[in-house]
C-alpha positions, 0 to 999 in steps of 0.5 A: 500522408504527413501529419497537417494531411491527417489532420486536414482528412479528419477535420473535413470527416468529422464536419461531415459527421456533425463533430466540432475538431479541436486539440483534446488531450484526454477524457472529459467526464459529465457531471455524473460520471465524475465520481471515478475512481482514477487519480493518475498519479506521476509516481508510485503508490506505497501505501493506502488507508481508509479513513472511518469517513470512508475517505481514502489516503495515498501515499508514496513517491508521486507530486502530482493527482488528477481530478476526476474528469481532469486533465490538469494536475493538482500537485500533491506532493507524495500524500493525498486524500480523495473522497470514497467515491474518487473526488481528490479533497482540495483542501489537504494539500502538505508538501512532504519532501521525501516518499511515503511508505506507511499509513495507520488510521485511527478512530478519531479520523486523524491519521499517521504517515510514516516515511523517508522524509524530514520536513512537511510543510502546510499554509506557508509554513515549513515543519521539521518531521523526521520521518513520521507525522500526523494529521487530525481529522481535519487534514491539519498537522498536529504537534505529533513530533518525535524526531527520528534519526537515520543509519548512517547519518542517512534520512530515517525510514519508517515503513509499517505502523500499528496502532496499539489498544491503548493509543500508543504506536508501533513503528519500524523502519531504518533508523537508529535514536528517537527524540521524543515529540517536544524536543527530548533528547535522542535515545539511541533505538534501533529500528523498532519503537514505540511511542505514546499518542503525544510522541514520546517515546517509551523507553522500556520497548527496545527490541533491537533488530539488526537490520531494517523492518519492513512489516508489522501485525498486531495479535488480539491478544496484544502480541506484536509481529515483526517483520524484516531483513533482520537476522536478530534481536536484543531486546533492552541491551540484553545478548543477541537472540537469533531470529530470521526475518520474523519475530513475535514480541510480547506487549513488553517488547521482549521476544516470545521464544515459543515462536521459533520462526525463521525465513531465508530472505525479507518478510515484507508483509504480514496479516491476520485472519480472523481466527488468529493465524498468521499470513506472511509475505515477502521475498523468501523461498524458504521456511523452518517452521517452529516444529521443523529442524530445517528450511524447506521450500515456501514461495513467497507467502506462507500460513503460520497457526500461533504455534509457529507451524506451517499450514502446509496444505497453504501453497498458492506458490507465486512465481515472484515477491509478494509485497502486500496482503490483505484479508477480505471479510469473506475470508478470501486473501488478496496477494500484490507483488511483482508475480505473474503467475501461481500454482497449485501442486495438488491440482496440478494447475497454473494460473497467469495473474499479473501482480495481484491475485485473490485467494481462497482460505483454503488456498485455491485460487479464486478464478472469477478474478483477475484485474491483472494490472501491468505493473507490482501492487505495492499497497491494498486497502479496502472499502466498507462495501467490498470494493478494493483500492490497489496502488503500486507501479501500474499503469492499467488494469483489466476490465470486465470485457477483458480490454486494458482500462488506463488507471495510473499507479491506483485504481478501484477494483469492485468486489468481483475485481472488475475496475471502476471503469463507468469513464475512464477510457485509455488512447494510445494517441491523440483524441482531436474530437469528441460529440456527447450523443442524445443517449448519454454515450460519447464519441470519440475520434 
């Protein structure tokens, strides 16, 4: 039957049948489904935070969101905010012109977002930004405008953010001078900064990496973590120190030697538990711990005391990179990255968890979860009442029924890892009608 044939069938089959035929491109939601948590963004998702408002910001490379319920694209170009409960905010709107890749909140609710871009433009008006850029409460850009310079005479890169006690920040990336906010002059730093809440740089903080940062955690006690591609540091024009891929900074930016850490490859990210041990996560098979005289195997995440020692009873052993971590209040770790699978030696067992898994602290694996989204995880955030928001490459999740549930580069994972799915329904082709029924359900066809 050619296709005017189908539709000839089915336009006379759902007369029959009491429904109206029309063209329909997707889902429309009622009124009290239309707080779902399901933007479709047209391109990835780098980073996520949460605002003390409970509202959610999103950043990386996508230009385009949905409402919820919508099938007409608000454009947003690569930094969003959408309300706790799924609503995209239609007042926050700036255009930047490169990808995000970092987002810290602060107190205030104001928020800063860091990236490969060098302009952001608002109402109409276009603002130099290299790099890095902040917003207030109200989603307007502040005079926060330190002017960062990219290797290379190429576009500055800010990938991690940490929001330090007294106000100022840290930031790392791929970048070689700062001007300070206000039109100071450039400064050569190298990959690693800090700068105080109006911008400017403090020039007593250079510890110099060789190569890009990737990753940044902040101890209780005011130490620093850095991680990266870097092989060493120079803090403030001093000889080179090796240091693989991992370092412990004191709050003066010079290195603290007693953590004698060094992986094979990149640490792309790095998180806290609450007592004070370290999780670390990236592209690395290998570790040498501070009490080890040479590397040996670690898959892609490791624990690490304040020492610097392995916790070698921690080995959920993922098959491939890990890129973000997050630790619940629980205690339970989630892992995202391009993984498939993990492995635990000491049960002998294997589990399939597609790019996102949850741990227990004492590394097995927790089995009840398993939203298995078909594409890398590359941010985690999470909800003051459990829930998790997850962004990345993906394109759908698993549902409670075990059935995939549609959800474009983001989604909103309930405690127990089942996805907000209360309208959110996938067609792998065309809906032509649909009949909301007496009891609230729709039919569709």
């Amino acid at each position: 039957m050619n296709v005017s044939g189908k539709n000839a069938f089915w336009s006379k089959f759902l007369r029959c049948a009491g429904l109206t035929l029309g063209w329909w491109a997707g889902p429309t939601a009622r009124a009290d489904e239309s707080a779902v948590f399901d933007p479709q963004l047209n391109g990835n998702v780098y980073a996520a935070a949460v605002l003390p408002d409970g509202n959610i910001v999103l950043g990386g490379s996508f230009t385009q969101v949905h409402a919820p319920g919508s099938n007409v694209p608000l454009w947003r170009e690569r930094l969003a905010i959408f309300s706790g409960v799924g609503g995209v905010d239609t007042s926050f709107a700036p255009e930047l012109n490169g990808e995000v890749r970092a987002i810290v909140a602060l107190a205030d609710g104001s928020f800063v977002v860091g990236g490969a871009f060098t302009q952001v433009a608002q109402d109409g008006l276009v603002y130099s930004r290299n790099g890095l850029a902040r917003f207030d409460a109200n989603g307007r850009l502040d005079g926060f405008d330190p002017q960062l310079t990219g290797a290379a005479a190429g576009v500055p890169t800010v990938a991690a953010i940490v929001r330090q006690p007294d106000g100022s920040l840290v930031v790392g990336g791929a970048f070689t001078s700062i001007a300070s906010a206000g039109g100071g002059t450039a400064v050569a730093q190298k990959f690693l900064a800090r700068l105080d809440a109006a911008g400017h740089l403090d020039p007593t903080f250079a510890p110099a990496p060789n190569a890009m940062v990737w990753a940044l955690a902040l101890a209780t006690d005011g130490k620093i973590v850095v991680g990266g591609n870097f092989n060493t540091l120079a803090p403030n024009g001093g000889a080179s120190v090796a240091h693989g891929k991992i370092a412990r900074l004191l709050a003066s930016g010079a290195t603290d030697e007693a953590f004698n850490v060094a992986f094979d490859k990149r640490v792309r990210a790095l998180a806290f538990e609450s007592d004070g041990r370290l999780l670390v996560a990236g592209d690395f098979l290998n570790l040498q711990a501070a009490d080890e005289v040479q590397f040996s195997t670690q898959l892609f995440v490791a624990r690490l005391d304040e020492a610097g020692s392995r916790d070698g009873y921690f080995r959920p052993q993922p098959n491939a990179v890990v890129t973000s971590l997050a630790v619940q209040r629980d205690g339970k770790i989630l892992l995202g990255g391009e993984f498939s699978q993990l492995r635990s030696p000491e049960a002998d067992a294997a589990w399939t968890r597609l790019h996102l898994a949850r741990v227990n602290r004492d590394s097995s694996m927790d089995t009840t979860f398993s939203p298995d989204p078909d594409g890398q995880v590359a941010a985690i955030a999470l909800q003051a009442d459990g829930s998790i928001i997850i962004g990345g490459y993906f394109t759908s999740v698993v549902g409670g029924s075990g059935s995939s549930i549609y959800r474009l580069r983001a989604a909103r994972l309930q405690a127990d890892g089942t996805p907000d799915e209360r309208f959110g329904p996938a067609h792998d082709s065309i809906v032509t009608a649909t009949l909301t029924l007496d009891d609230g359900r729709v039919l569709v066809g």
